[in-house]
N, C-alpha and C positions, 0 to 999 in steps of 0.2 A: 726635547723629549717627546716622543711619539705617545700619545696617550691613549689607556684603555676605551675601545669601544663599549664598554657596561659603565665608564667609569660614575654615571649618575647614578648608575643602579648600584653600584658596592657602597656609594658614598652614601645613600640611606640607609645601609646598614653598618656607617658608622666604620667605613674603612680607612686604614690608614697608607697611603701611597707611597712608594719609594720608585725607582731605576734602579737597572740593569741592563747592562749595555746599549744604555741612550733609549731603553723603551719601560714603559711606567707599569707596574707592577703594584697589586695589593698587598703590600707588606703584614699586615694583618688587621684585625676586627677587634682588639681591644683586650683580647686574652690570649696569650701564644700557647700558653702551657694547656690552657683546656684544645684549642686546635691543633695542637703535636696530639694528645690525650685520641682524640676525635681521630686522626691516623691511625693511631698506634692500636685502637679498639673499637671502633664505631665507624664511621664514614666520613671524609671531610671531603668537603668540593669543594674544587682551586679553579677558579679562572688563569688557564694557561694559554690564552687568545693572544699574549706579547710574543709565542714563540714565533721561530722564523717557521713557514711550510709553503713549500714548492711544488709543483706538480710538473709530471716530464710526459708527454705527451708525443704520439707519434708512433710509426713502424717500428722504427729500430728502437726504442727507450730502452726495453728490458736487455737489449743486447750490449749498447751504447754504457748505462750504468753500470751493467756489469763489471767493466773495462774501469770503472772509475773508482769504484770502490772494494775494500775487502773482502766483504762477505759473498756469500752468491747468492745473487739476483733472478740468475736468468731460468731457475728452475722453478720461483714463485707462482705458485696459482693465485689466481683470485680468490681473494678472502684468506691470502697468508701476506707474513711481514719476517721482518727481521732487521737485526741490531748490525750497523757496519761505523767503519770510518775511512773518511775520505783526507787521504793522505797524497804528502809530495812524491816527485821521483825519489826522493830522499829517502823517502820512508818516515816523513817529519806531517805529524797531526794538524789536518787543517779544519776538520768538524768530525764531530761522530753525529750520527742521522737510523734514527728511526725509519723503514723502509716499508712501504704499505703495496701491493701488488693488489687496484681497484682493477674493475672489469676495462675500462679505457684507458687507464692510466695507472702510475707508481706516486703517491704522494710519499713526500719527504718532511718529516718533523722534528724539529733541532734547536738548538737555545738561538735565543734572538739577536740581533743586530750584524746576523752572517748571511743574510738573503740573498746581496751584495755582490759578495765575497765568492759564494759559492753559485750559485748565476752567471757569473765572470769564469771562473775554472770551467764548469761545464760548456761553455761558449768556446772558450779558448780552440777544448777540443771536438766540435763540434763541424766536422767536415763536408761529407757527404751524407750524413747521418740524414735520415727522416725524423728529428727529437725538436720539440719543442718545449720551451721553458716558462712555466707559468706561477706568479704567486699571486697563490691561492687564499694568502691571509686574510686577504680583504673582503674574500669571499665567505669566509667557513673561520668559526673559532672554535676555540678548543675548548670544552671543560673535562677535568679529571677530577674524580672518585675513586681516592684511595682508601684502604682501611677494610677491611677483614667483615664488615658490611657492606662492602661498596656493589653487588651485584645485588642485597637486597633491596638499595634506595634505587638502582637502576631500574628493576622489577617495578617497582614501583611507581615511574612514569609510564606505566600501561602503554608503550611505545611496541611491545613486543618483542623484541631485540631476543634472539639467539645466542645467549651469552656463550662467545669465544674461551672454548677450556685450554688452549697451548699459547703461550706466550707469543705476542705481536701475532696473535690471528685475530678476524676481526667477522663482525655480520655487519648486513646494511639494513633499514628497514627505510621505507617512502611512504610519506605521508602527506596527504591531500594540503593540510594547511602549512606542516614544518617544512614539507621539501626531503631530499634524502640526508638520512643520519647517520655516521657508523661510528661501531664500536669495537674498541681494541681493546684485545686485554695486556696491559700494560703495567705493570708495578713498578713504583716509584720510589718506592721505600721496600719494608721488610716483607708488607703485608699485600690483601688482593690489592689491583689496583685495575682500573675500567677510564680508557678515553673515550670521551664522544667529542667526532667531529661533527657542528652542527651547524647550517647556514646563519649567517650573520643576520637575517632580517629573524629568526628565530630564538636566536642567541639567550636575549630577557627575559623570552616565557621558558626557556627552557631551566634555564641556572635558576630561576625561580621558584619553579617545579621541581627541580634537583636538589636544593639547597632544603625545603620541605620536606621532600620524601627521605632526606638526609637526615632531618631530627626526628623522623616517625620512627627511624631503628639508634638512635643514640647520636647523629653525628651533627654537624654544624659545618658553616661557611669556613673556608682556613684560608690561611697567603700564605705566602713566601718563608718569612722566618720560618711556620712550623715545618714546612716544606722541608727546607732546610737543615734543618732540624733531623726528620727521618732519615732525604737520602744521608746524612755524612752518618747516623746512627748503622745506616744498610752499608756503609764502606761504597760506598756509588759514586764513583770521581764524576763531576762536572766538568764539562769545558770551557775555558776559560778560567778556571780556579784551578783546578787539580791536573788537569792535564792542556795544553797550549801547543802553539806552531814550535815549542823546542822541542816537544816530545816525540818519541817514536814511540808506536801504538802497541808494542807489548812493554812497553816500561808502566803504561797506564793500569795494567791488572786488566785491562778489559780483551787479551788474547781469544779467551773462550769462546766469549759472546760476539765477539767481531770478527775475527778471522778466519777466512775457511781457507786452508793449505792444499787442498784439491782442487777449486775451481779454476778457471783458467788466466789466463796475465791480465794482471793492470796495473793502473801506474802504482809505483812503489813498489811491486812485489815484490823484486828482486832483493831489495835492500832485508824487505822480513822477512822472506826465504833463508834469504844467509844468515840471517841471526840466529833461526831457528837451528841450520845446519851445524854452524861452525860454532856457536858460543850463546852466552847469556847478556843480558843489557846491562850496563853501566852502572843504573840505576833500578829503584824499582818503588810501586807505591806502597807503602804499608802504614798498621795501623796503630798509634799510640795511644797509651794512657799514660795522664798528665798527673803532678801533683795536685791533690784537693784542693787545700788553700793556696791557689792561685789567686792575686789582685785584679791579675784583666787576665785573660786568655792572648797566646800568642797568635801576632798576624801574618797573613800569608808573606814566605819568606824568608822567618827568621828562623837564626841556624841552629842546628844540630850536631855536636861533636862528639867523635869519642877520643878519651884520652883529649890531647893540643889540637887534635885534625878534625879536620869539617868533614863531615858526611853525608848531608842529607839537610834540609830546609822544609820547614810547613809550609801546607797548600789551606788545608781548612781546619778548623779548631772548635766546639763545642764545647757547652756545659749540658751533657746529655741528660734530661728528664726520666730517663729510661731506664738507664745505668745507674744513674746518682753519681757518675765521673765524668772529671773533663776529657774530652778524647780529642784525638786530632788525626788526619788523615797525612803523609808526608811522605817523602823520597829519600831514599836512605842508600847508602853507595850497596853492591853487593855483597864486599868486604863482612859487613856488618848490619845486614837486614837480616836474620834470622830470629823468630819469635823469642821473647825473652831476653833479650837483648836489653840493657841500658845505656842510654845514650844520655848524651848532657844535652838541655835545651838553653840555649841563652837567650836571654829577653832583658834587652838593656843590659845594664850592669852585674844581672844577676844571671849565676847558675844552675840550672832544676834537673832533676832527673826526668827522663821519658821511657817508658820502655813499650815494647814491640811487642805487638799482641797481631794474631792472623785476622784476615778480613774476610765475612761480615763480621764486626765486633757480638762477642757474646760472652755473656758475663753469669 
């Protein structure tokens, strides 16, 4: 397991560690529900330094990326981003990737243990390109401030920062001792949500400073669980949980935000072109609600029927704080994905009702 670079520093404050895809993560600080709480109304700062982020570098990058992923690239200015994924000829999900368009470069920011993975893909194709491939994680971590304060604890490291008002836009600010910083506006969950990328030798004073200026408007340290927690509350598929290499990228709900049907070919189009043209997917994600007294919540996987027949299986499953309901995020055939809908969940021996509510859940 690849461990966090703060990890001395979380564990003074009383952190508890977990993995996620072979790299170590703050699971939380000792109270989940006040840290979801701290999302949900206040400010939480997440050490998200485990994620993978790469940097593409060179003449052709903006042209090169284009070509690789869905969304469009190649019209980014500096100090814009945008939400893509990077898919087979297949039209089969191999990552979704936050996309950063820096004055030199395009940083790429994505769940962990796909650095690899996706490194390898862009190399493949990588011909006559002028691109180079660099990860940057070693260099720059991540902290994120979610929560509906999270611009006023940012304010608050008197860093100066131009807080970014459109979604994945971002400012930079350079400072004599930190080195350069930027900040993305990024929501994670329901609520504001602010990344700072910040050099690694700076890393400690910063999330120190952050995590401070965090409880000066109501928020505290949070991990993983509360994380957790919010996105499946916001209906926000993860990769590797809710959507994977079987899925094609409009079964995932994430069409909108990832797709753009004007810009020019790259790999996979084809395949989501025609879906878009001639028909609908197979499948699709949507959102349940669970019976209350539930014993355990169901795990990713188990099925969903209507009537004798299978329809559809869970990906993620909560006891939302929010709600006061279990919900769960799942794939449901299109026979039988329509809101309001009941379906039977089975877990082990036993059969429960589910029914089909639209995403984001709201109640």
């Amino acid at each position: 397991m690849t461990e966090l670079s703060l990890r001395e520093f979380h564990r003074s404050l009383n952190a508890d560690f977990a993995e996620v895809n072979g790299i170590e993560v703050v699971n939380h600080y000792g109270d989940v529900l006040a840290e979801h709480a701290a999302l949900r109304a206040g400010a939480g700062v997440i050490d998200l330094s485990f994620r993978g982020r790469l940097c593409l570098t060179g003449a052709d990058r903006q042209r090169f990326l284009n070509g690789q992923v869905t969304n469009n690239v190649k019209d980014l200015k500096t100090g814009q981003g945008c939400y893509a994924a990077l898919v087979t000829a297949k039209g089969k999900l191999q990552s979704d990737l936050n996309i950063y368009c820096l004055s030199d470069e395009l940083l790429l920011d994505f769940e962990p243990g796909l650095s690899g993975g996706i490194a390898e893909r862009f190399e493949k194709f990588i011909i006559a390109d002028d691109v180079q491939i660099v990860d940057v994680a070693p260099h720059y971590g991540l902290l994120s401030v979610q929560g509906p304060r999270a611009a006023e604890a940012v304010d608050k490291l008197g860093l100066g920062f131009a807080l970014p008002e459109k979604p994945l836009h971002f400012s930079k600010v350079s400072e004599a001792t930190l080195g350069d910083l930027y900040c993305m506006n990024h929501s994670r969950g329901s609520a504001t949500g602010l990344d700072l990328f910040v050099p690694t030798d700076a890393l400690a004073a910063v999330a120190d400073k952050l995590i401070a200026a965090a409880k000066e408007v109501g928020g505290r340290a949070c991990g993983w669980q509360a994380l957790e927690l919010v996105r499946i509350e916001a209906g926000i598929p993860r990769f590797g949980v809710d959507m994977d290499e079987t899925n094609l990228a409009p079964e995932a709900g994430i069409e909108t935000r990832a797709i753009s049907y004007s810009k020019g070919c790259y790999i996979g189009q084809e395949v989501i072109a025609r879906i878009r043209t001639y028909g609908q997917v197979a499948k699709s994600l949507r959102g349940l609600v669970l019976p209350a007294d539930l014993a355990e919540l169901p795990k990713r996987g188990e099925k969903l029927l209507h009537g004798d027949r299978e329809v559809g299986f869970i990906t993620s499953a909560v006891a939302s704080p929010s709600f006061q309901k279990n919900i769960a995020l799942a794939y449901v055939r299109r026979e039988h994905h329509e809101p309001g809908t009941v379906l039977q969940l089975q877990i082990g021996d036993r059969v429960l009702e589910a029914t089909i509510v639209p995403l984001p859940f709201r109640f």
